[in-house]
SEDREN-342231 format. One record per residue (C-alpha): residue number from 1; y, x, z. Coordinates in steps of 0.25 Angstrom, whole numbers, plus 5000, padded with zeros to 4 digits. Example, Ala and Ser with C-alpha at 12.3 -4.5 7.8 and 13.67 -1.06 7.14 Angstrom:
<marpas>
<marpa 1, <4982, 5049, 5031>>
<marpa 2, <4996, 5055, 5029>>
</marpas>
This chain:
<marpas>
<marpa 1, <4984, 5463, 4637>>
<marpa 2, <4997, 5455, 4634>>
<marpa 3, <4991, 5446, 4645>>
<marpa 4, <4989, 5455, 4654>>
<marpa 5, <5003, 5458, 4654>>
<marpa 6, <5008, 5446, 4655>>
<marpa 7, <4999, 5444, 4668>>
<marpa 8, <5005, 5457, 4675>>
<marpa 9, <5018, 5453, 4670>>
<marpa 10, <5019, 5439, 4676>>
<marpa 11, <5012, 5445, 4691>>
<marpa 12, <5024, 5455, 4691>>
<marpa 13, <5034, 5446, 4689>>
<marpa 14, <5030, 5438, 4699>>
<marpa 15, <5029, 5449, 4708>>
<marpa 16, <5043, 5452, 4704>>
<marpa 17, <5046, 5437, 4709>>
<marpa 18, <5039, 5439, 4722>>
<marpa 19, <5048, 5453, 4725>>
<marpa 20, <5060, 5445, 4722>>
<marpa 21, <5056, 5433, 4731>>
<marpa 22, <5054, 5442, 4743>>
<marpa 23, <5065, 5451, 4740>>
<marpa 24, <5075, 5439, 4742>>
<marpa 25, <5066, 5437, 4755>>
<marpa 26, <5070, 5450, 4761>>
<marpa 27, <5061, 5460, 4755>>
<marpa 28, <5052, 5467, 4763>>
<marpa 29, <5056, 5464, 4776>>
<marpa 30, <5047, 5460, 4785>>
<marpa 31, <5049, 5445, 4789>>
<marpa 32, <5054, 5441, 4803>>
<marpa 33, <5046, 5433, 4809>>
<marpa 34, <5048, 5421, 4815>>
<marpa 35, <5052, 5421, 4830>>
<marpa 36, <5041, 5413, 4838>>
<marpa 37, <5046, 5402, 4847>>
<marpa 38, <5048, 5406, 4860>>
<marpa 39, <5036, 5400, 4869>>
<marpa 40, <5042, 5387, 4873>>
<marpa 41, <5042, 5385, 4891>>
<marpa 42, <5034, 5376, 4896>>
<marpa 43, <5042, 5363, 4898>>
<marpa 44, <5036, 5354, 4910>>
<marpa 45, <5036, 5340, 4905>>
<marpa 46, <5045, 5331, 4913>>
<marpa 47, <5040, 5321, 4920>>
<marpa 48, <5041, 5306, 4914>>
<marpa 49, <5053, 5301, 4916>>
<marpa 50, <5049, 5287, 4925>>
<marpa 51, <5054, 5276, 4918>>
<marpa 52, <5065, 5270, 4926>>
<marpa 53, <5061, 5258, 4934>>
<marpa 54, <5070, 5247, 4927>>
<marpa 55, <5082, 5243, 4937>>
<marpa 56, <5080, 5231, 4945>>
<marpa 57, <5091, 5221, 4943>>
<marpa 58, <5093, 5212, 4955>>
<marpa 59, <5090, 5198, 4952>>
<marpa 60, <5099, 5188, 4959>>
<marpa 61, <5089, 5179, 4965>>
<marpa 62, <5091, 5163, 4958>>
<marpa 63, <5099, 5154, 4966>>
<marpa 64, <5089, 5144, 4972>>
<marpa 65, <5091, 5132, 4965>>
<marpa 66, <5098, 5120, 4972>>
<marpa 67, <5090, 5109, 4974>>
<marpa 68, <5097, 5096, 4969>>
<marpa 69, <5097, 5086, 4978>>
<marpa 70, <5087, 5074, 4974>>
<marpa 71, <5097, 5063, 4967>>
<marpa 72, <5093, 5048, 4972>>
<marpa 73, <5087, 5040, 4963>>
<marpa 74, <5097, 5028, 4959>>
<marpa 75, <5093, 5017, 4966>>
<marpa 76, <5084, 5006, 4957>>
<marpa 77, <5094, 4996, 4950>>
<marpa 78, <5092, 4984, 4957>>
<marpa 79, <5098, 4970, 4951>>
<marpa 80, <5107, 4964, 4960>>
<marpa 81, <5112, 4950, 4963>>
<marpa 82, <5124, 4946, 4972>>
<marpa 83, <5125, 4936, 4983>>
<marpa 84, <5138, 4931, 4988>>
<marpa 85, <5140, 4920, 4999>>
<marpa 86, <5153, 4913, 5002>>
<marpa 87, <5144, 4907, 5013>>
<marpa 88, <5138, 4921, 5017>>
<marpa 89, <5153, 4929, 5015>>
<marpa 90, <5145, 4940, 5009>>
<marpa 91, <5141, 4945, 4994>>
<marpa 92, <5129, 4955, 4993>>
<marpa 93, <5120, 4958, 4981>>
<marpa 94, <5106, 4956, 4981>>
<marpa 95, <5093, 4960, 4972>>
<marpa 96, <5091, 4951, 4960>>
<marpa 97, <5077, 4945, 4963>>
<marpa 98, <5079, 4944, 4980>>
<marpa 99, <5077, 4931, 4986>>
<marpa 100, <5088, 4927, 4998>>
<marpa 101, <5089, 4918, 5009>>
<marpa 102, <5104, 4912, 5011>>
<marpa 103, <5101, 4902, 5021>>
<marpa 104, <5111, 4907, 5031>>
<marpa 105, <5123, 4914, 5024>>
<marpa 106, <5126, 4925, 5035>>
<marpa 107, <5111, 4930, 5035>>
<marpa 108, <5105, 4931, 5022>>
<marpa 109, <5092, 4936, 5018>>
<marpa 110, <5088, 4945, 5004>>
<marpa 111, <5074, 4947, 5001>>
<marpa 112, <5068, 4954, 4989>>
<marpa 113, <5057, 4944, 4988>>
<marpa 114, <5054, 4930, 4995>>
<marpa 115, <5043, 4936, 5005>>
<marpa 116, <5053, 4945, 5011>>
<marpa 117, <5062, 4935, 5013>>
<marpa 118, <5055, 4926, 5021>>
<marpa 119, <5048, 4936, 5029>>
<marpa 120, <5053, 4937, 5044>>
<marpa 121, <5050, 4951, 5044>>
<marpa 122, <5063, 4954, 5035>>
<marpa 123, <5058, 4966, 5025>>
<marpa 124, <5045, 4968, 5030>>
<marpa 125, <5041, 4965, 5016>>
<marpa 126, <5052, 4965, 5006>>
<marpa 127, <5067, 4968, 5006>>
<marpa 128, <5076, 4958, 5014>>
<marpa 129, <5088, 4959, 5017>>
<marpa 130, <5097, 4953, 5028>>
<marpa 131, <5110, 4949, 5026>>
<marpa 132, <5117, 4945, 5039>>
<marpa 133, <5132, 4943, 5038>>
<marpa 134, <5143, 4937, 5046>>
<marpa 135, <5156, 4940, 5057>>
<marpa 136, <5159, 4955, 5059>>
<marpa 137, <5161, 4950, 5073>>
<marpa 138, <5149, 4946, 5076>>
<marpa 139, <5145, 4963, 5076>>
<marpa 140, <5145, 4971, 5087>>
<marpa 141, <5155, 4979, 5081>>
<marpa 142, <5163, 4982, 5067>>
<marpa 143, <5157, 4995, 5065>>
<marpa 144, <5146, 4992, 5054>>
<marpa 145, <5137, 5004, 5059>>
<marpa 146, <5137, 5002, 5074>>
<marpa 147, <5135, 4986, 5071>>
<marpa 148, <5121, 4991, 5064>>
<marpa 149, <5116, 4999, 5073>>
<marpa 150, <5118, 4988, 5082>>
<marpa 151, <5112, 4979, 5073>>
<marpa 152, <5102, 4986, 5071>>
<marpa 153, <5096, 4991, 5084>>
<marpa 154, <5099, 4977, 5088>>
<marpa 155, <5090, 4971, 5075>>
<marpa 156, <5078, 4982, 5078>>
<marpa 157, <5071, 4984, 5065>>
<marpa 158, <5062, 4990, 5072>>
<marpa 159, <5055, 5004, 5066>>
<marpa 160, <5064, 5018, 5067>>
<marpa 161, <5078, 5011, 5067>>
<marpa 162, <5088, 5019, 5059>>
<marpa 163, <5087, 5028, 5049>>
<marpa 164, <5097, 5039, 5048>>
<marpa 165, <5108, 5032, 5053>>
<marpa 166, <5119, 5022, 5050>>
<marpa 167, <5126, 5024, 5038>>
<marpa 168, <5140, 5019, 5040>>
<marpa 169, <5147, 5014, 5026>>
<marpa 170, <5154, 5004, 5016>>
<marpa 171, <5149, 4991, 5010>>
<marpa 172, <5159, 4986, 4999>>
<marpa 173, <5170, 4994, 5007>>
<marpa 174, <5166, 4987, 5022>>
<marpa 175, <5162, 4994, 5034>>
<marpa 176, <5147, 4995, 5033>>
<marpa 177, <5134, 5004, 5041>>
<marpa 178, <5120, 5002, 5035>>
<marpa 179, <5108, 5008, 5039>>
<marpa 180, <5092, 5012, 5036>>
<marpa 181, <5083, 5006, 5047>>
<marpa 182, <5067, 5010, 5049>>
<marpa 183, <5062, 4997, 5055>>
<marpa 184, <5050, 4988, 5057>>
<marpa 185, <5044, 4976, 5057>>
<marpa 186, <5039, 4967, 5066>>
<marpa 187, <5027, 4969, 5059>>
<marpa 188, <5028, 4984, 5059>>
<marpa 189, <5032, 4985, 5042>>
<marpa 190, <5041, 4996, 5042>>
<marpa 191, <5054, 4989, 5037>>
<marpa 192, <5066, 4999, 5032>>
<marpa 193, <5080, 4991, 5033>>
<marpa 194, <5095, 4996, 5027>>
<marpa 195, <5106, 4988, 5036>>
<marpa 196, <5119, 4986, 5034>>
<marpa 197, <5131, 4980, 5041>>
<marpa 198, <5144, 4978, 5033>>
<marpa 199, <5155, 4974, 5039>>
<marpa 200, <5168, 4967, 5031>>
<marpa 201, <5180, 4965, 5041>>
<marpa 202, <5174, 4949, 5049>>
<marpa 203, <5160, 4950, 5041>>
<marpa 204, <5150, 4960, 5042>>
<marpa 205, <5135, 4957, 5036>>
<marpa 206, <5124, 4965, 5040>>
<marpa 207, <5112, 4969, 5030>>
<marpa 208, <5099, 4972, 5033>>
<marpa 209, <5089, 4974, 5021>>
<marpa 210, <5074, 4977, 5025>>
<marpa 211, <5060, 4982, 5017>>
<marpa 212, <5047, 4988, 5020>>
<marpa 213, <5048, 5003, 5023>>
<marpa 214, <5040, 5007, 5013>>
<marpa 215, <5048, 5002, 5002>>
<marpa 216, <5062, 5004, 5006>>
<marpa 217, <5066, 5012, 4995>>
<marpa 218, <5064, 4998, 4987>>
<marpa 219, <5074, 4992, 4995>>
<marpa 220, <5083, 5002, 5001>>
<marpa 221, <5092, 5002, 4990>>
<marpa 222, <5092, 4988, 4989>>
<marpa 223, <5097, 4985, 5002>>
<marpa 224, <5109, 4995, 5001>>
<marpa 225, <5114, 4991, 4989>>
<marpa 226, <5114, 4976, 4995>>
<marpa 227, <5121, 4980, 5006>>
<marpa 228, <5131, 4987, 5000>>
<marpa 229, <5133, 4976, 4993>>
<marpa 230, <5137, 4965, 5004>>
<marpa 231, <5153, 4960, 5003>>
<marpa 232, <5156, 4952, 5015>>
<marpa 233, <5165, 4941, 5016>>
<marpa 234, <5170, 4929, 5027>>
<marpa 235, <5159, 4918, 5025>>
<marpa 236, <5163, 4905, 5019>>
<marpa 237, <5165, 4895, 5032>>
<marpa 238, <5154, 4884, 5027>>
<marpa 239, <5154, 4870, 5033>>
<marpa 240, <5140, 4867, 5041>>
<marpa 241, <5133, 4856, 5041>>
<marpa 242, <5129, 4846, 5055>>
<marpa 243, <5120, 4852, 5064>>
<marpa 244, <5114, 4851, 5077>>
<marpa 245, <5125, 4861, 5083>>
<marpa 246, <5137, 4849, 5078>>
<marpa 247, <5137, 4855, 5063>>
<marpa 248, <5149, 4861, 5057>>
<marpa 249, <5153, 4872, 5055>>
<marpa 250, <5145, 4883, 5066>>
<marpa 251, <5154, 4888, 5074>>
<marpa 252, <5156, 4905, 5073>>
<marpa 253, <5146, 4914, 5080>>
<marpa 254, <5149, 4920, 5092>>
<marpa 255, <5141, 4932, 5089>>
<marpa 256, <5128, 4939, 5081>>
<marpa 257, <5116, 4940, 5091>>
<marpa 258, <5105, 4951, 5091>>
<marpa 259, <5092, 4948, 5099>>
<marpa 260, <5093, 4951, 5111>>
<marpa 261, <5108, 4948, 5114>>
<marpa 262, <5111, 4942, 5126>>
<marpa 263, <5126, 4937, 5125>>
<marpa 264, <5136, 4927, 5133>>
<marpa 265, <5142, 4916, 5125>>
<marpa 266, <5153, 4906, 5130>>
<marpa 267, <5158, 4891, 5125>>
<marpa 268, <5169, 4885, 5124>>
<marpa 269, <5172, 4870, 5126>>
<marpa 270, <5164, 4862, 5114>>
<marpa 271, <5160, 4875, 5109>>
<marpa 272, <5149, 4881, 5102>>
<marpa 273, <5142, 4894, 5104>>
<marpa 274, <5136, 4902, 5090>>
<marpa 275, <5128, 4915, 5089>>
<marpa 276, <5121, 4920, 5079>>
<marpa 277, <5110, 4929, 5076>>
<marpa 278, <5099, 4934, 5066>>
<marpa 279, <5087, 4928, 5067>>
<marpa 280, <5075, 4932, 5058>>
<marpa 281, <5063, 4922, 5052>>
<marpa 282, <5053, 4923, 5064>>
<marpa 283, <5059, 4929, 5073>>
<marpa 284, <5058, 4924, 5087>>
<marpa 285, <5070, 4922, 5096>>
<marpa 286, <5074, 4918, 5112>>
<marpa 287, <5088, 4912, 5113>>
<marpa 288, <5093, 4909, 5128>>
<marpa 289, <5106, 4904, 5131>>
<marpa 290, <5111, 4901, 5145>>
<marpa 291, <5124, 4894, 5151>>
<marpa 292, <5131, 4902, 5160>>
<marpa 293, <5135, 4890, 5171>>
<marpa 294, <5124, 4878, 5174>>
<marpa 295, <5131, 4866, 5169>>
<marpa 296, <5132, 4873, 5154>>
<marpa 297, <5122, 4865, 5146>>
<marpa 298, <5122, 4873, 5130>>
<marpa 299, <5114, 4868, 5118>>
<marpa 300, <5108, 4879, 5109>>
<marpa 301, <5104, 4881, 5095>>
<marpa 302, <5100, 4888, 5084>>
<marpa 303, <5108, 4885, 5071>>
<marpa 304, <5110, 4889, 5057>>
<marpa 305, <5124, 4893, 5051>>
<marpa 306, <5123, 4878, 5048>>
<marpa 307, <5121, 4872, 5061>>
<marpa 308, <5107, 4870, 5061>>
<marpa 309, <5099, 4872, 5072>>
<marpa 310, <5084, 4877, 5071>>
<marpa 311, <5081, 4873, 5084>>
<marpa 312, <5075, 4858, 5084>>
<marpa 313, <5087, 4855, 5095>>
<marpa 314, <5097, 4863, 5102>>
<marpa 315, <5093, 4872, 5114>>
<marpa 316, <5098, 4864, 5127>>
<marpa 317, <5091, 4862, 5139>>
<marpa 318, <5103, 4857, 5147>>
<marpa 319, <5108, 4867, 5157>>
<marpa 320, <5101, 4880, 5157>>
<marpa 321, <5099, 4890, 5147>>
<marpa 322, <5096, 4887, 5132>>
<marpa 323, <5083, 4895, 5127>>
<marpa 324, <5076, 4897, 5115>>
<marpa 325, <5063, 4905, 5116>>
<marpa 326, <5056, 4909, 5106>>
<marpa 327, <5062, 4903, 5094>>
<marpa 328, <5057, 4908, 5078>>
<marpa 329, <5066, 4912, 5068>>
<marpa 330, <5064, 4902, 5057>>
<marpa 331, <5070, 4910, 5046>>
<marpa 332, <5080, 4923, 5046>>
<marpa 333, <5093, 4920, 5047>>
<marpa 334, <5106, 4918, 5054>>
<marpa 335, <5105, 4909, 5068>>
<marpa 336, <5117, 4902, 5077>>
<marpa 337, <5115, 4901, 5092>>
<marpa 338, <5124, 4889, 5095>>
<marpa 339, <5128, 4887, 5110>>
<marpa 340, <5134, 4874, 5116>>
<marpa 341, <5136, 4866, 5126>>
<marpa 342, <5131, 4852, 5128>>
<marpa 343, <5146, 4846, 5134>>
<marpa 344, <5153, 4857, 5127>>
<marpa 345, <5157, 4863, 5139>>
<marpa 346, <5161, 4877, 5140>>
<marpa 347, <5153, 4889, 5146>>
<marpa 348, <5145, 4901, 5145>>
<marpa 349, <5132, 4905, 5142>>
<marpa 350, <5123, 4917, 5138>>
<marpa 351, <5113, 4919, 5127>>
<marpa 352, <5101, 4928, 5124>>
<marpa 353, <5096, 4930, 5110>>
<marpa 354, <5080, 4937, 5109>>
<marpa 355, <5072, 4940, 5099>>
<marpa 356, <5059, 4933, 5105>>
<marpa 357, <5047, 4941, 5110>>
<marpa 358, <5037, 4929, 5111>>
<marpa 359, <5031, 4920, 5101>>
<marpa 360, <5040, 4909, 5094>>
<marpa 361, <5040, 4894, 5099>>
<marpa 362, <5048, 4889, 5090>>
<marpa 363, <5043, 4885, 5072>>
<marpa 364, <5051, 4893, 5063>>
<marpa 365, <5055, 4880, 5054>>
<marpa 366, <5070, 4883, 5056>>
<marpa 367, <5072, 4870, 5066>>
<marpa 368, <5061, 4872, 5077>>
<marpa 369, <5060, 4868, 5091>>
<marpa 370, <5069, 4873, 5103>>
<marpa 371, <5060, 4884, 5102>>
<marpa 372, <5060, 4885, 5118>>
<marpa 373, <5051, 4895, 5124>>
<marpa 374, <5036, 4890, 5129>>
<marpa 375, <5036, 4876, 5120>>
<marpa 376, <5023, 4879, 5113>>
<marpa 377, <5012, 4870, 5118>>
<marpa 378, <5003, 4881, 5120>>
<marpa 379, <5012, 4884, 5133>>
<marpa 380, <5014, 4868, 5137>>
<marpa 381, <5007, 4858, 5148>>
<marpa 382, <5004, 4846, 5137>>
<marpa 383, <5006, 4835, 5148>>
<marpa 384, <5010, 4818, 5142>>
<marpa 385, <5019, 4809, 5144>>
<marpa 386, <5022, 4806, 5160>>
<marpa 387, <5018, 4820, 5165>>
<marpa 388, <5026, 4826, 5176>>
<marpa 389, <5032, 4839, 5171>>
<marpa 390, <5033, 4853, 5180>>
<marpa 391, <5044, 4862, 5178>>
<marpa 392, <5045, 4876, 5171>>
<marpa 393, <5032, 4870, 5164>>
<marpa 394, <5029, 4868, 5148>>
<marpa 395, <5025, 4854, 5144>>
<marpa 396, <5022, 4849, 5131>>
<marpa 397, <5018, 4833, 5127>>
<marpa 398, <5021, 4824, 5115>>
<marpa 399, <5026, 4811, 5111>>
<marpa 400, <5020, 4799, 5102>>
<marpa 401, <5033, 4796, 5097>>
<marpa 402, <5033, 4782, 5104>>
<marpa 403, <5033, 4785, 5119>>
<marpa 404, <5041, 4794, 5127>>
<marpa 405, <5034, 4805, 5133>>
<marpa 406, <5040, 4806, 5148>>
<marpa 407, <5038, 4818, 5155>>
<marpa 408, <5045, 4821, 5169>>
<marpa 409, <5047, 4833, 5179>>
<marpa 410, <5053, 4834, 5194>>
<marpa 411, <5066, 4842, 5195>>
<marpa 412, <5074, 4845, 5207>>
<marpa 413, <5089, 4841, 5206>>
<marpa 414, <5097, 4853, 5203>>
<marpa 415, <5087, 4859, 5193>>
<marpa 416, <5090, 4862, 5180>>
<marpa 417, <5079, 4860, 5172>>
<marpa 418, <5076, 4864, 5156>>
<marpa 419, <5067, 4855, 5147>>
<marpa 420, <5064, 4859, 5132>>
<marpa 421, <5057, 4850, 5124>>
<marpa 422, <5053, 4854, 5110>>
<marpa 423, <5044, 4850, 5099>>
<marpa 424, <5029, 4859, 5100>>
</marpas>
């Protein structure tokens, strides 16, 4: 029973518990009920927004790059040596291991080997250079560029001629012109040459340095530098030995002769008459000189700076003209024409220099015959002692070194007539 009690004690207290609970709740009214949402509108989905494109920022376009221009390789160091002549007047630096040829001061010869030096087609094989020097007076003009072209239309090298154009400059603070030339051969090798004339006040010197085409960039280089480094100077006066033209010292050249000049010369009383010109080794020249008035007999040679003739005797077939055809070169070099007359009277005369276009009749041992034209005995009547001669012909006989060998023609008084005997 007591446990009953406490049951039904214990379930109305916590009925009593739950009253007061609902009580401080609000008792017995009737709970509000929650409003409902209102109904949410219909929302249209907005479209994707597009990405934005990413702004284009203008690219400056690159500068082209500018093209340097190709630097010149330095030249190959070349080992120089220097040449100076009192003799020469002249200084100018050379290639240590060339060979040269001094044998006649005003034209010297370098070579870079022995082959070229000697070769009568000057750089045909090898480098060679020409050194030819001497009176500005003897140019055509003092301008250094117009004196080359002259000199070298007058020369013909031959080929293409001039590259470019002259190129007018100093040498050691002296006038000067050089130029490139495009030439050729005799033998058809294509032969590039760099010329230059310098001229110093009285001396001038001209330079002419030649090679194969096909390796002119060896020797290009070579040639300049040597040209630019001529220094010019009077030539010591040097006393000459005898000769056949009376020795001494020879006298001044009247003037340089080109083949193919044709010039009128004069003598004094007891004078002497020189010219001069470049003669190459083999080379095959016509030299006629004529008097102007019938009773002026001249004598004519060929001589060296020294006086020394390479003719076996001088050319004189008393009145009439002098003529000398077909005479070689013996070796390059510098060559005087001297003209005299036998009584050293005075008078006039003319002269024609020519490059030959026939065959040589003369040796090329520096000191041949006459070298007068049709001597070969391939052209000659052989006829002996006693036979009876016709004019305008060629004869050719012999002696036994103990008789005289006679030999007569018939001749009209008041002819001139020219006889030339000369060794076969």
């Amino acid at each position: 029973m007591k446990s009953y009690r406490s049951q039904l004690f214990i379930s109305i207290i916590a009925v009593l518990v739950l009253a007061l609970a609902l009580a401080a709740c609000g008792g017995s009214e009737e709970p509000t009920p929650a409003p409902e949402p209102p109904p949410a509108e219909p929302t249209t989905p907005q479209k994707p927004t597009a990405e934005p494109k990413p702004t284009e920022v203008p690219t400056k376009e690159p500068k082209p790059t500018e093209e340097s221009e190709p630097t010149e390789e330095p030249a190959p160091a070349v080992d120089f040596k220097e040449f100076d002549s009192d003799e020469a007047g002249l200084k100018i630096e050379y290639p240590a291991g060339w060979v040269f040829d001094t044998t006649f001061p005003e034209f010297l010869v370098f070579a870079s080997s022995q082959e070229a030096l000697e070769s009568s087609e000057p750089g045909e094989t090898d480098g060679v250079v020409l050194l030819m020097h001497g009176a500005t007076a003897d140019f055509p003009t003092d301008d250094p560029a117009a004196t080359l072209e002259e000199f070298i239309t007058e020369f013909d090298f031959g080929g293409k001629g001039i590259r470019g154009e002259i190129k007018a400059t100093t040498i050691n603070g002296n006038p000067a012109a050089t130029a490139i030339v495009d030439g050729e051969s005799d033998n058809g090798t294509l032969v590039t040459t760099y010329v230059a004339i310098v001229i110093d006040g009285d001396w001038a010197a001209v330079f002419t340095g030649g090679a194969p085409a096909d390796v002119e960039d060896d020797y290009l280089y070579i040639f300049e530098a040597m040209a630019n480094s001529i220094e010019l100077r009077e030539p010591a006066m040097v006393e000459k030995p005898d000769g056949p033209t009376g020795g001494g010292i020879l006298p001044a050249s009247e003037g340089f002769l080109l083949y193919g000049d044709s010039i009128d010369g004069h003598l004094e009383e007891n004078s002497q008459g020189v010219w001069d010109f470049i003669g190459l080794g083999g080379e095959v020249i016509d030299l006629v000189v004529s008097p102007a008035t019938d009773d002026l007999d001249l004598i004519v040679n060929i001589v060296d700076e020294n006086g020394q003739s390479f003719l076996e005797s001088p050319l004189d077939e008393s009145f009439g003209t002098e003529s000398l055809n077909g005479f070689e070169i013996p070796t390059s070099a510098t060559y005087f024409i001297t003209i005299e007359s036998l009584d050293g009277s005075a008078g006039d005369y003319s002269l024609t220099l020519t490059e030959s276009n026939g065959t040589a009749t003369t040796g090329n041992s520096g000191n041949s015959g006459s070298g007068n034209s049709n001597t070969g005995s391939e052209e000659a009547i052989i006829v002996e002692s006693g036979a009876a001669l016709t004019l305008s012909q060629i004869y050719a006989s012999s002696v036994d070194g103990t008789t005289d060998t006679t030999l007569t023609f018939t001749g009209v008084a008041g002819e001139f007539a020219d006889i030339s005997v000369s060794p076969l």
